[in-house]
Every structure is written in C-alpha cells, then in structure tokens.
VEXVEX-892243 format. One record per residue (C-alpha): residue number from 0; x, y negated, z. Coordinates in steps of 0.02 Angstrom, whole numbers, padded with zeros to 5 digits. Each point is the difference from the previous one (the first is absolute). Layout:
! VEXVEX-892243
+-----+--------+--------+--------+
! pos !   east !  north !     up !
+-----+--------+--------+--------+
! NUM !      X !      Y !      Z !
...
+-----+--------+--------+--------+
***
This chain:
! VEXVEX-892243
+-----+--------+--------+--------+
! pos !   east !  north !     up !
+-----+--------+--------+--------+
!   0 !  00200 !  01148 ! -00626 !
!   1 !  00171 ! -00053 !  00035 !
!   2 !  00026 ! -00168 !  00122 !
!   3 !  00061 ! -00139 ! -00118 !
!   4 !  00199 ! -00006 !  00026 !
!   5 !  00060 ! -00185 !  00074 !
!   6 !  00072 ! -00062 ! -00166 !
!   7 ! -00161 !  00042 ! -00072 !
!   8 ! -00036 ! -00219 !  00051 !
!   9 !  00146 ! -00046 ! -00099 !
!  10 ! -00109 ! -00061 ! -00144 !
!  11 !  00085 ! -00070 ! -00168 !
!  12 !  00015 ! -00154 ! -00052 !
!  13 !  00046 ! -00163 ! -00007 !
!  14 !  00100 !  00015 !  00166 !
!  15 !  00162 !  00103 !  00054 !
!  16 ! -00023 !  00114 !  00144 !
!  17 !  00157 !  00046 !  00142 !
!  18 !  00003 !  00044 !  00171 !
!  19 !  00076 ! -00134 !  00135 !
!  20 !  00030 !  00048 !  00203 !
!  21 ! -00053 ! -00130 !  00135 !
!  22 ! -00040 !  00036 !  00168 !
!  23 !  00064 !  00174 ! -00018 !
!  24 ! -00121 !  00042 ! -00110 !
!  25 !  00003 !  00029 ! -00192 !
!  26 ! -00095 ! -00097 ! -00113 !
!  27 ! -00091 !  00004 ! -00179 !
!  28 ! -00015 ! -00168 ! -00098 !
!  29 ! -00052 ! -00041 ! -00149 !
!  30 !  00079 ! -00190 ! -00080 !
!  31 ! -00017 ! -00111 ! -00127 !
!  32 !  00140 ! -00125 !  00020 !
!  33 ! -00045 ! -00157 ! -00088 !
!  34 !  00164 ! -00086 !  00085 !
!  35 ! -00063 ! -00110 !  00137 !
!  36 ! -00028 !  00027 !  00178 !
!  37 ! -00084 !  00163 !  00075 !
!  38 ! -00169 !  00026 !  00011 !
!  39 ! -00036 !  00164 !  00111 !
!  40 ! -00166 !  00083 ! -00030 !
!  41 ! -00077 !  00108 !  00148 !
!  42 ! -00155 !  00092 ! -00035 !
!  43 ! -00126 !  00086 !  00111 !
!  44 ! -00109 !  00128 !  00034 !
!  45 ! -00051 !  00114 ! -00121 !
!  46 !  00107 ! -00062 ! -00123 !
!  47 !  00190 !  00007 ! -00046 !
!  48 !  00118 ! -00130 ! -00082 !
!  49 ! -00090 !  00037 ! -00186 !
!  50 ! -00147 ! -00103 !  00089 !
!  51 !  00110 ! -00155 ! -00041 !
!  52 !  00027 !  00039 ! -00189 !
!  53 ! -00076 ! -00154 ! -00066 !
!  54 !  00101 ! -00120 !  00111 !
!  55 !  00176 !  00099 ! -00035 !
!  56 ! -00001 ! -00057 ! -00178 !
!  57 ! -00088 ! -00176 !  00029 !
!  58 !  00107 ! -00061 !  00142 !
!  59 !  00172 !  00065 ! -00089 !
!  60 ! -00099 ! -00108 ! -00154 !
!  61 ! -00005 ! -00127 !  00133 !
!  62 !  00200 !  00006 !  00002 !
!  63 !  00000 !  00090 !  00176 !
!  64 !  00069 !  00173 !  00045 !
!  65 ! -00116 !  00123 !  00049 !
!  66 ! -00013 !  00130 !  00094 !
!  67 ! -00152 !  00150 !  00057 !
!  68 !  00044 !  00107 !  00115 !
!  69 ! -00083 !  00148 !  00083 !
!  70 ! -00001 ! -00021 !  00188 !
!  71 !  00072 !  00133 !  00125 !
!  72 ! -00120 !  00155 ! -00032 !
!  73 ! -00052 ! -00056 ! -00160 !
!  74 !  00047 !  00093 ! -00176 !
!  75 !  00156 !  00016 ! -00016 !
!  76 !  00081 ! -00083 !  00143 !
!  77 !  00054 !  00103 !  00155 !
!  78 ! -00133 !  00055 !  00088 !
!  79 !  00075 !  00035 !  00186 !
!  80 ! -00115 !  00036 !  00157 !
!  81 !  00011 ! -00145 !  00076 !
!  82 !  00036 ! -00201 ! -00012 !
!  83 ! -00178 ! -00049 ! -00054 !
!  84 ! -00003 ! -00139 !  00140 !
!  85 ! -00007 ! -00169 ! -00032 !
!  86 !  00166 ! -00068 !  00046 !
!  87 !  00077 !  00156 ! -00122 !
!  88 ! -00096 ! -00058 ! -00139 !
!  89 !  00058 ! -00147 !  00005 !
!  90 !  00153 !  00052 !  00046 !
!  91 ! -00006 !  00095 ! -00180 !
!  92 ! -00040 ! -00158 ! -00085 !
!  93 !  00149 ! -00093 !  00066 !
!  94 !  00125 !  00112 ! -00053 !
!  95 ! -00080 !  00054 ! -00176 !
!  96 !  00045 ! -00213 ! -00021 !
!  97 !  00166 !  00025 !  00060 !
!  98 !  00022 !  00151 ! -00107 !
!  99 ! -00053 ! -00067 ! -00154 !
! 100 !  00130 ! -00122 !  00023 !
! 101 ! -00130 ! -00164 !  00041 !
! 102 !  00063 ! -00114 !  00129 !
! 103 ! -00220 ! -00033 !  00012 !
! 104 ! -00129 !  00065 ! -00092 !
! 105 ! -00184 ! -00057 ! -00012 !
! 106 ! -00114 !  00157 !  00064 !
! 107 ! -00149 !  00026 ! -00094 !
! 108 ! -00122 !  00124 !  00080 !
! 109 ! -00150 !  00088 !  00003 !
! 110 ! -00104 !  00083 !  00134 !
! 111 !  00117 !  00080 !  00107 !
! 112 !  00139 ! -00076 ! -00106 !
! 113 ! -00083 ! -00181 !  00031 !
! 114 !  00002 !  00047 !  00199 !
! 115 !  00168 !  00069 ! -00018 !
! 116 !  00067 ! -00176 ! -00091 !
! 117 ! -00071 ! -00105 !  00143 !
! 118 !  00077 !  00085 !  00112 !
! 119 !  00171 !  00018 ! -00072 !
! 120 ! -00030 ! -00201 ! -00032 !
! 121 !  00000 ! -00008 !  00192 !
! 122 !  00129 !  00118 !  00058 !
! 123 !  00140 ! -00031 ! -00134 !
! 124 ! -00032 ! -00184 ! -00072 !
! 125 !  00147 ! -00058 ! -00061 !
! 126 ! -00027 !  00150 ! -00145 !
! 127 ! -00166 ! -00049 ! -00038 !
! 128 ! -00010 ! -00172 ! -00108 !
! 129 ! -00183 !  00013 ! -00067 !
! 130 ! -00144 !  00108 !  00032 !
! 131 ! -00161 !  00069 ! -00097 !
! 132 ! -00128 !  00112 !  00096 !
! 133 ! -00115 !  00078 ! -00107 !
! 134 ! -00172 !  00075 !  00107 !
! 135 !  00096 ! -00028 !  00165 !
! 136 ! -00018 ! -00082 !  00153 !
! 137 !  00132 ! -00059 !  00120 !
! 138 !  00010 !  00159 !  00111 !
! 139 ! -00042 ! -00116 !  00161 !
! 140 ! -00164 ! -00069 ! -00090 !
! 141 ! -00029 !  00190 ! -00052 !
! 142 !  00028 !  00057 !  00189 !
! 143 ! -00118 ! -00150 !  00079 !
! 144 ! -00143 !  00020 ! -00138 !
! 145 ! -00012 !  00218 !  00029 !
! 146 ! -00015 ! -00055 !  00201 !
! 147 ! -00129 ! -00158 ! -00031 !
! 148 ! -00092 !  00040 ! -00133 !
! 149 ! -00065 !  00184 !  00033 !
! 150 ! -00133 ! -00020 ! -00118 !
! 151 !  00101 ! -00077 ! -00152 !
! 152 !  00187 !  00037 ! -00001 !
! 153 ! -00008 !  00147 !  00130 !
! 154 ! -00148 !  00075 ! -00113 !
! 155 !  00090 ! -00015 ! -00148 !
! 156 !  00178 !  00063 !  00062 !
! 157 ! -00111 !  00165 !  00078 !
! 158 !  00052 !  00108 ! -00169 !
! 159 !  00191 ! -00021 !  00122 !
! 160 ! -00096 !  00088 !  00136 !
! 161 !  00021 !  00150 ! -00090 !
! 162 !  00164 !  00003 ! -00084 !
! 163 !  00042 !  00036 !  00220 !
! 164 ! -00029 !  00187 ! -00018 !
! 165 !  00119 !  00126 ! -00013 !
! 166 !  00016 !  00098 ! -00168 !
! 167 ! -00172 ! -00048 ! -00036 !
! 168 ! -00002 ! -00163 ! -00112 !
! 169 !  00148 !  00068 ! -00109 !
! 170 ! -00099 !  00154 ! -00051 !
! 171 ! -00153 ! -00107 ! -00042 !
! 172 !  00104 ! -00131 ! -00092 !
! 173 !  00070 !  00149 ! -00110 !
! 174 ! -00126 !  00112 ! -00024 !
! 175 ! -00070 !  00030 ! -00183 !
! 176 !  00182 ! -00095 ! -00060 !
! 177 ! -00035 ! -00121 !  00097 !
! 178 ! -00160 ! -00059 ! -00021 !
! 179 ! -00044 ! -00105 !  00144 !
! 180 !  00114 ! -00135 ! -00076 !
! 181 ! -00051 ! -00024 ! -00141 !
! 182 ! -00168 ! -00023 !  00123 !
! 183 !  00092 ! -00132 !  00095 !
! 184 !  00051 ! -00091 ! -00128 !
! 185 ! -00178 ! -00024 ! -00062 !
! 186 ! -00065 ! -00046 !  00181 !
! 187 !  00116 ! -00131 ! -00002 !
! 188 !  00022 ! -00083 ! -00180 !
! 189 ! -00117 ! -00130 ! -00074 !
! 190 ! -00108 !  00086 ! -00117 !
! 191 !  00073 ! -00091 ! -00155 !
! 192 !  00156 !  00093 !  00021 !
! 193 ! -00079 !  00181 !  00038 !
! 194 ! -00112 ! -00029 ! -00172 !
! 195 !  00141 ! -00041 ! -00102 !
! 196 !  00120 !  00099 ! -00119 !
! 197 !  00151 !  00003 !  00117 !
! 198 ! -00082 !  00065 !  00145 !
! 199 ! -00003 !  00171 ! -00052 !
! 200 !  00190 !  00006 ! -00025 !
! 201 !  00023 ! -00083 !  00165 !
! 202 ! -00086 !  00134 !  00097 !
! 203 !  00089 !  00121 ! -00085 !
! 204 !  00162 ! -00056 !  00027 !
! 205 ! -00042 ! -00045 !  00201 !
! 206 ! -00077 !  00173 ! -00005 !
! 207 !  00180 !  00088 ! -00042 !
! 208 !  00086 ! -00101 !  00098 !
! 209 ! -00067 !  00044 !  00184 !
! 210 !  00003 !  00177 ! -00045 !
! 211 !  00201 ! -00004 ! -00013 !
! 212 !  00050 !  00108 !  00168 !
! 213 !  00035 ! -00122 !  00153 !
! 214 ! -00099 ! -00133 ! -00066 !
! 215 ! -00178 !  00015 !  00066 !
! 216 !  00081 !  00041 !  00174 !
! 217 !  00108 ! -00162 ! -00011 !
! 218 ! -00150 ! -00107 ! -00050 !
! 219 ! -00119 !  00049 !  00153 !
! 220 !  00163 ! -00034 !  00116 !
! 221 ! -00006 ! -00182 ! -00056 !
! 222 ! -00166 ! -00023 !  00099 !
! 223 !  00025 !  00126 !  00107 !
! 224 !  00122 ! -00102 !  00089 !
! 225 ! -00090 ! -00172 ! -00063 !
! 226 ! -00164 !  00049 !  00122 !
! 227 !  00086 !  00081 !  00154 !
! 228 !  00129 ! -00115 !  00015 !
! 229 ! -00151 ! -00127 !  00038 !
! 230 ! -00017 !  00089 !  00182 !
! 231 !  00167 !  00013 !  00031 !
! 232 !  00145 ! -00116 !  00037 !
! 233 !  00088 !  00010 ! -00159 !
! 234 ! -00153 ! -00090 ! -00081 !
! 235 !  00006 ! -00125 !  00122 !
! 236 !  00171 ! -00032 ! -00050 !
! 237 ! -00018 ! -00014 ! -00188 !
! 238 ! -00131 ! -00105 !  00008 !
! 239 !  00104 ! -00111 !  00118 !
! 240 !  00172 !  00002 ! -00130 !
! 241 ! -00149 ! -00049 ! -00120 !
! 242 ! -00069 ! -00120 !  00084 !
! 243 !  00121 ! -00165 ! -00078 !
! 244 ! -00074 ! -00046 ! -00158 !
! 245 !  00089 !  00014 ! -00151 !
! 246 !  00113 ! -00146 ! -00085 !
! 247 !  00022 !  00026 ! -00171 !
! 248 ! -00147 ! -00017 ! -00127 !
! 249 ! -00137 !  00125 !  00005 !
! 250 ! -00117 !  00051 ! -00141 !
! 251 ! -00174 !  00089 !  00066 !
! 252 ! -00105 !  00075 ! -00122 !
! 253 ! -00152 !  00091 !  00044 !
! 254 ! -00143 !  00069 ! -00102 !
! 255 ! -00174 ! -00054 !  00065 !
! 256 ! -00068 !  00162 ! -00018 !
! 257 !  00145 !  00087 !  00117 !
! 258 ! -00086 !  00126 !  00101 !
! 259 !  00114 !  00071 !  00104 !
! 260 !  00110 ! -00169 !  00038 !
! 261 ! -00127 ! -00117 !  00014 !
! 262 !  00033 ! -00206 ! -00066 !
! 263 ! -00046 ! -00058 !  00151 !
! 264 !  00142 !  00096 !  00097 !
! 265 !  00116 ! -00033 ! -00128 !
! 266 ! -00077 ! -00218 !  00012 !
! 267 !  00043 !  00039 !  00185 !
! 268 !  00212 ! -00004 ! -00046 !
! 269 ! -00004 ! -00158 ! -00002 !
! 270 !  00101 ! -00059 !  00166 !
! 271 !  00149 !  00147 ! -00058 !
! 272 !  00033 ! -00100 ! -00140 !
! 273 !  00088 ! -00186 ! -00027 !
! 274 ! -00005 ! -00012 ! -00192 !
! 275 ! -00157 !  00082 ! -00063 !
! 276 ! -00100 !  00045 ! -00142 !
! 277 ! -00151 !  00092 !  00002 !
! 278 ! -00115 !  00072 ! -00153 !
! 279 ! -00161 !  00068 !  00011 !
! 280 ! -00043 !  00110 ! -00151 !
! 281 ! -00170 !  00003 ! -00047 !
! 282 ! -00065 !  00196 ! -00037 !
! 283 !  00155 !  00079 !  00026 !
! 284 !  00025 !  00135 !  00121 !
! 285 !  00164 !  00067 !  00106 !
! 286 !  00128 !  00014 ! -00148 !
! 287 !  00002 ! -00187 ! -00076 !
! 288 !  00152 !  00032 ! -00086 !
! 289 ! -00066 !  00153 ! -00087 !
! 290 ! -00172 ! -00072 ! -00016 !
! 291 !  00027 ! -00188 ! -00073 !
! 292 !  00208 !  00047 ! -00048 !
! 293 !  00027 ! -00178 ! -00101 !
! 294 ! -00076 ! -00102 !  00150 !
! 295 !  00119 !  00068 !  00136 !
! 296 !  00134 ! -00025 ! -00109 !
! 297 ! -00018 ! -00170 ! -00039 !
! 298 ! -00020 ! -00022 !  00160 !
! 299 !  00161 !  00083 !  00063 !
! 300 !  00080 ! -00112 ! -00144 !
! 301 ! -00065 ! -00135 !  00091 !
! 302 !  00069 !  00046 !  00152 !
! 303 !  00173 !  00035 ! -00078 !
! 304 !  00004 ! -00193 ! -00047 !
! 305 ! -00058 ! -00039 !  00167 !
! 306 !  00158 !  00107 !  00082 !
+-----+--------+--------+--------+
***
C-alpha cells in the first residue's frame, strides 16, 4: 500500500487550512477565527493538529481565534533533518505568532506541544500572554523527576529508551499501517475513552497520519535529542534558560490516570510557575483534551478570562 500523501491530515471541516513560514520552516494550520485574540494549539506525540478538533470550534465559540498546527515533522508541515532541539521548537512557536500576525498569543499544548509551550513561555515571553499545558510537565520538573525518581518517572519515561535506536523504532511504529500506535494510544488513554464510539476513528486517523513519509523519522528525533541532550552540555543549558519561572497565567491539566507523565511530576511544576492553576482529572489518561473535550475547554475559557 501506498504511504498516505502529507495533505492526506488536512481534514474538512469547520476550519480553513493554509500554510504559514516561521523559523524557516513551512507550516500547516488549521483556524477558526472567532475575532479575538490568538489562541495557538500545539499537539504532541502521536497525534497531529486534528487532535485539537473539539477545542478549534469551542474556543472560536468562545470569541477567540484559533489555531492547530502540525509541528516541524508532523503532517503536512516541512519535515527537514534537523531543528528538533528545544530552543528550535520554540523558536518555531515564536515566529508561527509573529507570522500569524499576533503581537502574543496564548500557547495551548499537549505532550510534546505542552513541553514545547513552556519552554517558548521562557525563552520568548513577551509573545506568550497565557498558557495551558495539557499532560505536560515543566521540562525542568520532567528532567529532575527521570533522575530522582528511577522507579516512578524514570520507569514510566523507559518506552523513550527505545525511541534512541537507529532505524529501529520507525519500522516498528509503522509496521502493519502502523499499528503500534494505535497500541500506544491505548497504553496511555483512560479506558473510558478507548471503549467509546470515537476511539475507533481516532486511531484511524493517528494511524494515517505517522505513516505520511518523514513523519515517523521526525517524531523519534524529538526524544532523540530530548534524552541525550541530558548528558551533554546543551541539556544543561536548556534547563538553565528554563530555569525562571513563568509570569503570565498558567493552566495545568493532568489526567490522574497519565501513565507515561505521571501527576506527581507534573504537581512538581509548581516553583516554574507565578500564576497557577492546576486540575487533576479523575480517570482520564494522557490525552485530556480528547478524552473529557468539554472539560478542557471550559477550562481554557476560563483561562482566556483570566488573561
């Protein structure tokens, strides 16, 4: 069978798709403008932007503008060899806000798009006037818990371990279409979610979507840079451009039943953030806003009034 072809994620519906260049790079979004200030949606791994469906159309509802994007090696954004470190990411971030035309934005993100938010947060803050972290840890609390706590973040973060190989991981991840995520995603949801009627689609779609050329590469890069860069000086250095916490309001929401992320590392955030919220989600898993969609988006309105 055929690899999907990129624009294969550009989904219908309620949202227009276009291309915009930051960073050098080129860009798919998907927006649903509903006139007020930008809201910038960041998803993670193994998702793309379609992960955020539900709050596209309820936040533009909301009367703000926004905006999915797949991140560098995702879908149908460029997909170059290299830039998957932390300060490019959020380096990315930055200039999608300047490109879509924001003076700031409030970053919304997920995963690796929740990591990547913090840390743009840090490094560019006067384009960052509100953030929501779905399943993510400040990167710093991340770091410390994988060192100190062997047995409960480092155990659970081991599934990284492996993503390290060459060649390897990609052809697992994409053997029998892709089969392994779907896997994933059912190792780390809350069983509510995998039982119900949407799931199905949802795996799917996810399925597709790492099989487009470049992509499954792209992904493993992400923590292939993410766990060496913890014995080497760069790491030492992010975590120190990190290390002032973070002065505009911050949302947390994490599912109790996160396996991968645990609550406690994400509880442990606390000192990297001035104005904070924090949610605990009873039986939810690693994709809250997929899982429970009308709780994180009342609670992103929440945080829009609170901006």
């Amino acid at each position: 069978m055929a690899a999907p072809e990129p624009s294969s994620v550009r989904v219908e519906g309620p949202w227009t798709h276009r291309d915009v260049h930051a960073n050098g790079t080129r860009f798919h979004v998907a927006e649903v403008d509903g006139g007020g200030p930008l809201v910038l949606l960041l998803h993670g791994f193994p998702e793309f932007w379609w992960s955020w469906r539900h709050q596209l159309t309820s936040l533009a509802a909301a009367g703000a503008r926004a905006v999915a994007v797949d991140l560098r090696g995702y879908g149908d954004s460029d997909k170059p060899p290299r830039g998957y470190d932390g300060w490019t990411l959020a380096g990315d971030v930055a200039g999608l806000v300047r490109a879509l035309g924001a003076e700031r934005a409030v970053l919304v993100g997920h995963d690796w798009g929740g990591l990547i938010a913090w840390a743009t947060a840090a490094l560019h803050p006067r384009l960052v006037s509100g953030l929501g972290v779905v399943a993510a840890p400040h990167p710093v609390a991340l770091r410390r818990a994988v060192r100190s706590e062997p047995l409960g973040q480092g155990r659970a973060s081991a599934y990284a371990t492996a993503y390290q190989l060459p060649r390897w991981p990609e052809r697992r991840l994409v053997r029998d279409d892709a089969a392994e995520i779907e896997a994933v995603l059912r190792r780390w949801a809350g069983p509510r979610w995998v039982a119900g009627d949407e799931f199905g689609e949802v795996a799917a779609r996810n399925r597709s979507a790492m099989q487009v050329p470049g992509v499954v590469h792209s992904a493993m890069e992400y923590y292939r840079w993410a766990l060496r860069s913890q014995v080497r000086g760069e790491g030492h250095r992010f975590a120190a451009d990190l290390a002032a916490p973070v002065r505009v309001p911050v949302l947390q929401l994490h599912g109790a039943l996160d396996p991968c992320l645990l609550p406690s590392t994400a509880a442990a955030s606390a000192p990297w953030a001035l104005d904070r919220e924090h949610e605990l989600l009873d039986g939810v898993g690693h994709f809250p806003h997929q899982e429970v969609p009308e709780v994180v988006t009342a609670a992103l309105v929440r945080l829009l009034g609170r901006v």
